[in-house]
LUMNU-762520 format. One record per residue (C-alpha): residue in one letter; x, y, z. Coordinates in steps of 0.02 Angstrom, whole numbers. Each point is the difference from the previous one (the first is absolute). Layout:
<atom r="a" xx="X" yy="Y" zz="Z"/>
...
***
This chain:
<atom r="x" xx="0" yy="0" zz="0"/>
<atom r="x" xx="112" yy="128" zz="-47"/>
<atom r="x" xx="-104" yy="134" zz="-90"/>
<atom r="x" xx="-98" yy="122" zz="146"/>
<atom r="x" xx="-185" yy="-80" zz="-23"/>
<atom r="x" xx="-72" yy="157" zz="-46"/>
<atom r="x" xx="90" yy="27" zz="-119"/>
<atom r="x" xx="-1" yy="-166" zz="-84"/>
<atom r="x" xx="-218" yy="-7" zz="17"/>
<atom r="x" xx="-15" yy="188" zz="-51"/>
<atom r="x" xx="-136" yy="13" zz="-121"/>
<atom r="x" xx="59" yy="-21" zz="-210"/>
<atom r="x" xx="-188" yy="39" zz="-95"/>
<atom r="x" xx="-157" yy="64" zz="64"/>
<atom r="x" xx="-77" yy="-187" zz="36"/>
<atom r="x" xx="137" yy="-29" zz="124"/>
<atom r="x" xx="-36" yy="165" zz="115"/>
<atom r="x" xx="-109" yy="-38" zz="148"/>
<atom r="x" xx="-125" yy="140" zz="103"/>
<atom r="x" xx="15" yy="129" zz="-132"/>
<atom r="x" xx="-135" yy="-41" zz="-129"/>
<atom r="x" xx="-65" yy="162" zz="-30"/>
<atom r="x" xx="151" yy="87" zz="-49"/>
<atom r="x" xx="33" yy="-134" zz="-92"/>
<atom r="x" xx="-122" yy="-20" zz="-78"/>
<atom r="x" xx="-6" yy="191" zz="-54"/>
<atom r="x" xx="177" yy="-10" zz="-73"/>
<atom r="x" xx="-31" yy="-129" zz="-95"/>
<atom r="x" xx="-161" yy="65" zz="-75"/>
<atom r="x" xx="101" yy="157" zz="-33"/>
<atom r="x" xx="149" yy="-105" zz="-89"/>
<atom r="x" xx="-147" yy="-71" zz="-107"/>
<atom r="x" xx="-85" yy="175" zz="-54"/>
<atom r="x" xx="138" yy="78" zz="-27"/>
<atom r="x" xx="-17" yy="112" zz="157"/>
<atom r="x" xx="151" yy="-17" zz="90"/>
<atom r="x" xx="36" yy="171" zz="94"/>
<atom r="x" xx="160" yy="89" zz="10"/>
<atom r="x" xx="38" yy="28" zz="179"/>
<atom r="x" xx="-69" yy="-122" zz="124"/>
<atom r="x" xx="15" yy="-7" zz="208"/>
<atom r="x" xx="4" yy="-160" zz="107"/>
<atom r="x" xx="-37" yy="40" zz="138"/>
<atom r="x" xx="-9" yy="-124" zz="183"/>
<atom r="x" xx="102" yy="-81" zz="137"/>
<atom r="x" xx="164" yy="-85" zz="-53"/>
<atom r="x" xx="29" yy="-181" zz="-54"/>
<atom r="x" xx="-192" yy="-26" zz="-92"/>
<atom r="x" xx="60" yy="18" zz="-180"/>
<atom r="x" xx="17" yy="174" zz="-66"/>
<atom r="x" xx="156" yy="-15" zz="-73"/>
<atom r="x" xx="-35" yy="-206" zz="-65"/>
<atom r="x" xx="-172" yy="88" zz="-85"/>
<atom r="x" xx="110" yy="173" zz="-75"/>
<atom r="x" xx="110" yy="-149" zz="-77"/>
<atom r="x" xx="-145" yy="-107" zz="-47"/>
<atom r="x" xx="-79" yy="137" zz="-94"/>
<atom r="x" xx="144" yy="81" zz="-72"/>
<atom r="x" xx="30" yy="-200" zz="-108"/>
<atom r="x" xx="-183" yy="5" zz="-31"/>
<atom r="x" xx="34" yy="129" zz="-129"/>
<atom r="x" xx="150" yy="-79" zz="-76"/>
<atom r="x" xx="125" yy="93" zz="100"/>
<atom r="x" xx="167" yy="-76" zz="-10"/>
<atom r="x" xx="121" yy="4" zz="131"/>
<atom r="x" xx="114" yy="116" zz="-72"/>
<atom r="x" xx="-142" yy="127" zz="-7"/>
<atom r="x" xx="-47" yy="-35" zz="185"/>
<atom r="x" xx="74" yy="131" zz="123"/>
<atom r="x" xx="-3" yy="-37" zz="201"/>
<atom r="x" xx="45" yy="159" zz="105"/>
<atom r="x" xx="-7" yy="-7" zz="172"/>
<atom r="x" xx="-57" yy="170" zz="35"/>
<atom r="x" xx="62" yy="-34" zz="197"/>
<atom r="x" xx="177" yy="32" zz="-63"/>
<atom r="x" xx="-32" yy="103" zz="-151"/>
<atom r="x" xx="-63" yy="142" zz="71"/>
<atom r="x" xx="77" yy="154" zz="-52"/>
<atom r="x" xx="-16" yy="101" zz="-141"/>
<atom r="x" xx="141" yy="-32" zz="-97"/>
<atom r="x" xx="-55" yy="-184" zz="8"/>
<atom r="x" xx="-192" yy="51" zz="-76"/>
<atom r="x" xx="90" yy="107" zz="-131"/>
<atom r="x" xx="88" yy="-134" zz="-66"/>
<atom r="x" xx="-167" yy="-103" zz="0"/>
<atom r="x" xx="-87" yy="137" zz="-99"/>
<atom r="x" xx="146" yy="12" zz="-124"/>
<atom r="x" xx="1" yy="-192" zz="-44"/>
<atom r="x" xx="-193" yy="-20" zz="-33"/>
<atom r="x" xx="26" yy="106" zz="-157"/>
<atom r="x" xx="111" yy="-145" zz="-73"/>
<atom r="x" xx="-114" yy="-131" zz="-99"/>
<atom r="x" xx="-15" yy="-185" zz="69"/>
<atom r="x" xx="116" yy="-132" zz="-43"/>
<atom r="x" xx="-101" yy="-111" zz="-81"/>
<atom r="x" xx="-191" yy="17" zz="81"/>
<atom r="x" xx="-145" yy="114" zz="-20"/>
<atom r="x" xx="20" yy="71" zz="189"/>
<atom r="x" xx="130" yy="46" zz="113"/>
<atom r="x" xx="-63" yy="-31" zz="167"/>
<atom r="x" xx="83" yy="90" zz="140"/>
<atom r="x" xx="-40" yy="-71" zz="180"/>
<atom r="x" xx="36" yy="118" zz="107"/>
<atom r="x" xx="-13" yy="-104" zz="228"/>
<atom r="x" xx="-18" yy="96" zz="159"/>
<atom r="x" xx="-38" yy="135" zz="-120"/>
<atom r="x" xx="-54" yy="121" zz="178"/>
<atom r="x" xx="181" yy="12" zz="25"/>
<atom r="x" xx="47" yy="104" zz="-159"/>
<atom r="x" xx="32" yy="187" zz="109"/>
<atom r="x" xx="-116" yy="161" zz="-60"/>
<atom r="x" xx="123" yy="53" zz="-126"/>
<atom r="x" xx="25" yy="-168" zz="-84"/>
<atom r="x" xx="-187" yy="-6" zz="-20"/>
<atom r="x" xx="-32" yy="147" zz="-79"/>
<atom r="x" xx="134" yy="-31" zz="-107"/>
<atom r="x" xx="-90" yy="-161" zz="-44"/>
<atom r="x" xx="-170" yy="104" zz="-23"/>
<atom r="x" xx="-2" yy="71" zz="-183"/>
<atom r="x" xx="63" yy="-186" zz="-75"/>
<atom r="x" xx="-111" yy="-101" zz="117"/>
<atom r="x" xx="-145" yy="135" zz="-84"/>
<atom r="x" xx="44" yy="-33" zz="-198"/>
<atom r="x" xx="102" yy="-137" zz="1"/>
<atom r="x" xx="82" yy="-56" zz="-174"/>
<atom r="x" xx="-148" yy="-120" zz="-99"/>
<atom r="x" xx="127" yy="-140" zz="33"/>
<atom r="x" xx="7" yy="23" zz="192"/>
<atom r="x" xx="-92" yy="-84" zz="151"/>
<atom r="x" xx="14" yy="40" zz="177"/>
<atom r="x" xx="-18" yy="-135" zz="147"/>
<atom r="x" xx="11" yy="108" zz="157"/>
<atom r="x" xx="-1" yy="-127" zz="166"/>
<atom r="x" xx="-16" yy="91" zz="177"/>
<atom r="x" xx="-39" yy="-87" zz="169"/>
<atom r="x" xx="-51" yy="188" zz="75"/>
<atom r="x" xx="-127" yy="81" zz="-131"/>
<atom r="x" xx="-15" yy="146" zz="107"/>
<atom r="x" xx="163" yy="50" zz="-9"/>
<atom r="x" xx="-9" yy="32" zz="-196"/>
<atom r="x" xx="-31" yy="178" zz="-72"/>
<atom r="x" xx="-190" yy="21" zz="-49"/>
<atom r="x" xx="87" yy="73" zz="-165"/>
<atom r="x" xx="80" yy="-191" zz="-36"/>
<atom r="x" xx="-144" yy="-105" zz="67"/>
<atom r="x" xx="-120" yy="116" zz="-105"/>
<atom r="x" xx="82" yy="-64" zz="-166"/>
<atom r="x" xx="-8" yy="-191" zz="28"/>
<atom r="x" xx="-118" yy="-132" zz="7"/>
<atom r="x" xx="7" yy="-48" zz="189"/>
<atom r="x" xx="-20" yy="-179" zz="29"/>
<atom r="x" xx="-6" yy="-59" zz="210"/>
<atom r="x" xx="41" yy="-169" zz="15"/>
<atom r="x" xx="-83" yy="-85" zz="137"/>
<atom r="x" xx="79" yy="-97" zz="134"/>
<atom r="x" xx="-19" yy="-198" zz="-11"/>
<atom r="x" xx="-107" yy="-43" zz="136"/>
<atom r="x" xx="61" yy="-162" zz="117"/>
<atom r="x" xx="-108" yy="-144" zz="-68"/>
<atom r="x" xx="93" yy="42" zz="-196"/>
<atom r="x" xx="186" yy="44" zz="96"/>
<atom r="x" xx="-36" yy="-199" zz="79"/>
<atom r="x" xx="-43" yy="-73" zz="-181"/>
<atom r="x" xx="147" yy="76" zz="-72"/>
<atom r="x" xx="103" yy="-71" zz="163"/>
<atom r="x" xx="-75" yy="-188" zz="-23"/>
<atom r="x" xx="12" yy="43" zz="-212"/>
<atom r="x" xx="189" yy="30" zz="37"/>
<atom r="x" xx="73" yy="-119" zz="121"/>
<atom r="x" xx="-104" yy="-142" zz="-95"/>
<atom r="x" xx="90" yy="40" zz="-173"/>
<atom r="x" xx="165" yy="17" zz="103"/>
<atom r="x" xx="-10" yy="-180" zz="66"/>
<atom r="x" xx="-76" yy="51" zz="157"/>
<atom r="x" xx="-165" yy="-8" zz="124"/>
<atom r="x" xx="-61" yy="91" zz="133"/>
<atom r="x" xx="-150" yy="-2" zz="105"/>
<atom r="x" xx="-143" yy="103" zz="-48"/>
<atom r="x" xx="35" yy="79" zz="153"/>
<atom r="x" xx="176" yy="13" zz="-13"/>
<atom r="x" xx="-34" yy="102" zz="-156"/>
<atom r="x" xx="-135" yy="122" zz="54"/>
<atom r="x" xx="151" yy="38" zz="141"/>
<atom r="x" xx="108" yy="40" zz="-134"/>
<atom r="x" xx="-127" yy="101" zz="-107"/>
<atom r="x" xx="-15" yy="77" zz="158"/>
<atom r="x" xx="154" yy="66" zz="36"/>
<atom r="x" xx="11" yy="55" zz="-180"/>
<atom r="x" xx="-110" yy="146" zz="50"/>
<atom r="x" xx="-100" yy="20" zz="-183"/>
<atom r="x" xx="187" yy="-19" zz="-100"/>
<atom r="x" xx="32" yy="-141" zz="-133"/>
<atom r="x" xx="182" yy="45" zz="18"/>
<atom r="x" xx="-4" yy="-5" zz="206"/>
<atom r="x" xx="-94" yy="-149" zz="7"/>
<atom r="x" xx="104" yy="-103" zz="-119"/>
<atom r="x" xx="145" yy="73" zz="73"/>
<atom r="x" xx="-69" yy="-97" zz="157"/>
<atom r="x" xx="-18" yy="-130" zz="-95"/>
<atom r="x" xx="173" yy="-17" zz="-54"/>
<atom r="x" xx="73" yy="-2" zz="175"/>
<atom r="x" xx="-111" yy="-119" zz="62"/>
<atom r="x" xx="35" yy="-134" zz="-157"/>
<atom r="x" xx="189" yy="52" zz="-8"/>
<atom r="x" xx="6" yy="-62" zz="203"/>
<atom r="x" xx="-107" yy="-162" zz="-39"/>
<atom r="x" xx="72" yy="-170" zz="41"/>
<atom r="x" xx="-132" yy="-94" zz="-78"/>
<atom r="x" xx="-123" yy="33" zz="-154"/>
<atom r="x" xx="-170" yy="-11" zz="123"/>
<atom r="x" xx="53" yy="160" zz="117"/>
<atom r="x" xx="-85" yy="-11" zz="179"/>
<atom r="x" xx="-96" yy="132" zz="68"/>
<atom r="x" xx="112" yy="16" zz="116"/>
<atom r="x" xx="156" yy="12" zz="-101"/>
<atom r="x" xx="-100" yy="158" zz="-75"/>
<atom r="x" xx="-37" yy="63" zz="163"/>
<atom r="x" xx="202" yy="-3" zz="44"/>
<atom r="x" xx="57" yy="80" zz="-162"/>
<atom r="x" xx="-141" yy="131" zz="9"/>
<atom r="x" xx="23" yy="58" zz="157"/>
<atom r="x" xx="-170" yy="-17" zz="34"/>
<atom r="x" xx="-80" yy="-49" zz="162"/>
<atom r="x" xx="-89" yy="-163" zz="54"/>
<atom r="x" xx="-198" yy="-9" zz="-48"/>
<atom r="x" xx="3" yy="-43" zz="205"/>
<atom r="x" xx="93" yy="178" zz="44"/>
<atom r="x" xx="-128" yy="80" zz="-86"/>
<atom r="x" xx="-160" yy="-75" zz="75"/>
<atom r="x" xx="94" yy="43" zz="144"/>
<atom r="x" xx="-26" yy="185" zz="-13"/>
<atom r="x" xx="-163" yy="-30" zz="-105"/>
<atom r="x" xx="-71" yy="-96" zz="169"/>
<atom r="x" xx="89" yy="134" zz="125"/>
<atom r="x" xx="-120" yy="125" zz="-73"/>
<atom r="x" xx="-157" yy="-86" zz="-23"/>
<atom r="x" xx="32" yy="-46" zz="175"/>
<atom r="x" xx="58" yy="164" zz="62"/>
<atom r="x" xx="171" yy="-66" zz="67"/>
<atom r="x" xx="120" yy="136" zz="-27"/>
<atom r="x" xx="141" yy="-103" zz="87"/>
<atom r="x" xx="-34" yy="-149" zz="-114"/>
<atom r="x" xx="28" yy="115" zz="-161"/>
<atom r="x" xx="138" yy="90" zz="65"/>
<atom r="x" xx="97" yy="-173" zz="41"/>
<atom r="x" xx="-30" yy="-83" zz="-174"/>
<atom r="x" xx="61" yy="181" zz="-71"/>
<atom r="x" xx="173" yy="-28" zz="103"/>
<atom r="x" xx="-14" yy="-172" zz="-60"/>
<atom r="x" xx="5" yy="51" zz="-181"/>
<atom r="x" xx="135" yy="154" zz="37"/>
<atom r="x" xx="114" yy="-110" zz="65"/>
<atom r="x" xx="-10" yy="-124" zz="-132"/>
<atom r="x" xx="65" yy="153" zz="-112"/>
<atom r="x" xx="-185" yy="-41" zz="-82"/>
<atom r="x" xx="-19" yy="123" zz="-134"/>
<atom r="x" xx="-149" yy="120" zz="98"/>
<atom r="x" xx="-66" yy="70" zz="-178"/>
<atom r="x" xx="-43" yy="-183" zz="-48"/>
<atom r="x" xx="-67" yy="-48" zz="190"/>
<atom r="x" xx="-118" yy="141" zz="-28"/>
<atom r="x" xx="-71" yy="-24" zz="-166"/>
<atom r="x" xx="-17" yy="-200" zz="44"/>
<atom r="x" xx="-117" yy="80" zz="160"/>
<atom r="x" xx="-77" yy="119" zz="-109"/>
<atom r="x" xx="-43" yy="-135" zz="-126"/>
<atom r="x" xx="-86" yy="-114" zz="156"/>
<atom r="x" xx="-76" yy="157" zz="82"/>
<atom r="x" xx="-98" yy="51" zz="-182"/>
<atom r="x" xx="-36" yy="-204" zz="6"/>
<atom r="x" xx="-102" yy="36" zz="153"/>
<atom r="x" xx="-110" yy="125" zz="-59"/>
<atom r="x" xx="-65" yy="-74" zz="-151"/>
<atom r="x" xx="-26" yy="-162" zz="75"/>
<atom r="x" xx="-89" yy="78" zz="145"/>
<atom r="x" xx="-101" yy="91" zz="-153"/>
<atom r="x" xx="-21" yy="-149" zz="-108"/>
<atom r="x" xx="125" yy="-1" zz="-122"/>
<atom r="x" xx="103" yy="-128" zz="30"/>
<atom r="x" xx="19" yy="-51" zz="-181"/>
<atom r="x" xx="114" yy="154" zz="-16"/>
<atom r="x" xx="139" yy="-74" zz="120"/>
<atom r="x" xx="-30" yy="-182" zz="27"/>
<atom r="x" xx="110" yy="-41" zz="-167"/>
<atom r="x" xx="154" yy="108" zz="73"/>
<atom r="x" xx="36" yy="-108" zz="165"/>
<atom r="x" xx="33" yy="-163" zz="79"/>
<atom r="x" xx="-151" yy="-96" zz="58"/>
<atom r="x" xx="80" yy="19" zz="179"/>
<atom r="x" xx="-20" yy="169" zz="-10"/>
<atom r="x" xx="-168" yy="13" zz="-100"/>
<atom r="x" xx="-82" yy="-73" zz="171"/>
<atom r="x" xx="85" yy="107" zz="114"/>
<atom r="x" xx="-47" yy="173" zz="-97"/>
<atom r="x" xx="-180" yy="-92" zz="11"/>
<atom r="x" xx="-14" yy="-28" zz="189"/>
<atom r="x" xx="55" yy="190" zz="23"/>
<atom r="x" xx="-116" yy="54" zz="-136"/>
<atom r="x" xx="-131" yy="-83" zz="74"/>
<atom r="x" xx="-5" yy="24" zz="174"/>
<atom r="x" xx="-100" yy="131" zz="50"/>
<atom r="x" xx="97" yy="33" zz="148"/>
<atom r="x" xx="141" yy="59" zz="-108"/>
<atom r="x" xx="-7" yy="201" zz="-53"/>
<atom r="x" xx="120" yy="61" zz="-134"/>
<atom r="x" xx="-60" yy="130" zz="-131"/>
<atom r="x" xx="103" yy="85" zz="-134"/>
<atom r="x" xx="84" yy="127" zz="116"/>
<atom r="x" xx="107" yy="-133" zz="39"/>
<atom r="x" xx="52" yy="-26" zz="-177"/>
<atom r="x" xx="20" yy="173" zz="-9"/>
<atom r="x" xx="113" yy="7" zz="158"/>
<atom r="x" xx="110" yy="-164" zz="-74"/>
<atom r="x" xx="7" yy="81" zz="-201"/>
<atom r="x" xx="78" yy="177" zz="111"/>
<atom r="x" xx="115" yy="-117" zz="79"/>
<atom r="x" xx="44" yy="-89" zz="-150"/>
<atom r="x" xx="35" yy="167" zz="-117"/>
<atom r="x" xx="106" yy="34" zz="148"/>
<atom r="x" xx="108" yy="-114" zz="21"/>
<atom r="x" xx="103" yy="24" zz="-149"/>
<atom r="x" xx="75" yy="159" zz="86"/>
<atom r="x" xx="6" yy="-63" zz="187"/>
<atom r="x" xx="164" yy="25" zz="101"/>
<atom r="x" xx="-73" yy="-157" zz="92"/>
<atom r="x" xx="-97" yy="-120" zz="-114"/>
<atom r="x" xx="-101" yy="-87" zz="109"/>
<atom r="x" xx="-63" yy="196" zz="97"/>
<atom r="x" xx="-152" yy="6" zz="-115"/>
<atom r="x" xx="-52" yy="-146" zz="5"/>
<atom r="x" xx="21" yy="12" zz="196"/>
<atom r="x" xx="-95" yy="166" zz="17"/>
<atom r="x" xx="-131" yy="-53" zz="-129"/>
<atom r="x" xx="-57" yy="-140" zz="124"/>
<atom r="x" xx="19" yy="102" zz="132"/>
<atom r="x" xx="-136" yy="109" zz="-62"/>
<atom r="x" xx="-101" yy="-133" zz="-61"/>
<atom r="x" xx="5" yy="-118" zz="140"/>
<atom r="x" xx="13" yy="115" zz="128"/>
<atom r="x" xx="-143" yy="110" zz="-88"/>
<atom r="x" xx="86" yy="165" zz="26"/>
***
């Protein structure tokens, strides 16, 4: 397995994208009508295909490689690099109808380098196309985002990261669990390249071609299912000290706290539509094991948890990322919950 995953299952053609149908679908009905624009902006969160589909579309129209230019805008960003841009679009292709300039992280170029950029991005050459990419639309002058067609890119959602997962590690010679995988689509966070890149490290570390859940667990970082219906039961049961031990539990296992938190959040959400009768929305995502015990808290009327507590966990979670202590919001999140303060 030497090629990076991603890298090796990044999309060729249209049919082999996955959770982008309707911009596909619009490019290619474009490519057949002879519509194709001349600027375009990809816009959405990194590692769900931007740069695959700007590569995709740009061979669509017969674009050969010579004619396809990648610029990483996060390194090109001065003025003298976007004058040099606008001087070599006046040059014909090699040997294709287009040249197609993609231009990633295109937010970075600085003020000057995008107005410089302005008057060709407005009347390109007849031969040109643009394939802007940006992860941070809103840091994009109104002057260049008025002279594209925007495109946002939606994030894979966690039932098509785990089919891509299963997809993956099957063709590679591998299985996992079905729950082993929605970990890893998990952790992946709504990125193709993240969760394959979790993918790699937990086949690259495999000793045998049927990987334990377990084994995941280890490479991942991730915390036991058991940890987590620890803290799950310490606040249905209003047992501060209980959560706060399986917390020093997981800190001490140098658990990663951003994963411990969205495996709770995950469980926590399981509750609530259980309790409010949809089950079908969760019961394909866990263990059997686990299933039951989200049931029995669901169900028993004893039990009181509403959404502020999923509000109180997501605040925790968001903050984690940029905690001098990892485990402190976690720790003051059930404080306030438990302790309803």
């Amino acid at each position: 397995m030497s090629e990076v995953l991603y890298r090796k299952y990044r999309p060729h053609t249209f049919t082999d994208v996955v959770g982008q149908d309707a911009i596909v679908k619009t490019l290619q009905a474009q490519i057949t009508n002879g519509t194709v624009g001349h600027a375009y902006l990809f816009a959405g969160s990194r590692g769900i295909g931007k740069t695959s589909i700007a590569r995709i579309l740009a061979r669509e129209l017969g674009t050969s490689p010579n004619d396809i230019y990648e610029i990483d805008a996060a390194s090109k960003t001065s003025v003298d690099d976007i004058r040099e841009l606008n001087e070599s679009v006046n040059t014909l292709p090699f040997d294709s109808k287009y040249k197609v300039y993609i231009l990633d992280e295109v937010h970075m170029l600085s003020k000057s380098a995008s107005n410089a950029f302005l008057k060709t991005l407005e009347e390109p050459p007849e031969h040109v196309i643009f394939i802007l990419a940006t992860t941070e639309t809103h840091k994009i002058p109104e002057t260049i985002l008025s002279r594209c067609e925007v495109h946002t890119f939606r994030k894979p959602n966690q039932e098509t990261l785990k089919k891509v997962v299963l997809s993956v590690a099957k063709k590679e010679g591998y299985t996992l669990s079905d729950v082993s995988a929605d970990l890893v689509a998990l952790i992946g966070d709504g990125s193709f390249r993240d969760t394959l890149g979790t993918l790699q490290k937990v086949l690259s570390a495999a000793v045998a071609k049927k990987i334990s859940d377990e084994d995941v667990l280890t490479v991942t970082g991730a915390p036991k299912g058991e940890l987590v219906n620890a803290i799950v039961s310490a606040i249905t049961e209003k047992d501060l000290h209980k959560g706060l031990n399986a917390v020093r539990e997981a800190s001490q296992a140098n658990l990663d706290m951003s994963v411990l938190l969205k495996l709770l959040l995950q469980k926590m959400r399981a509750v609530l539509l259980v309790r409010f009768g949809s089950e079908d929305l969760v019961k394909g995502d866990m263990s059997e094991d686990d299933f039951a015990f989200i049931s029995k808290i669901a169900l028993d009327t004893n039990v009181t948890v509403g959404s502020d507590t999923i509000v109180k966990l997501l605040d925790a979670y968001t903050a984690t990322t940029r905690a001098y202590i990892a485990s402190l919001p976690l720790e003051l999140a059930l404080m306030e919950i438990v302790g309803d303060k």
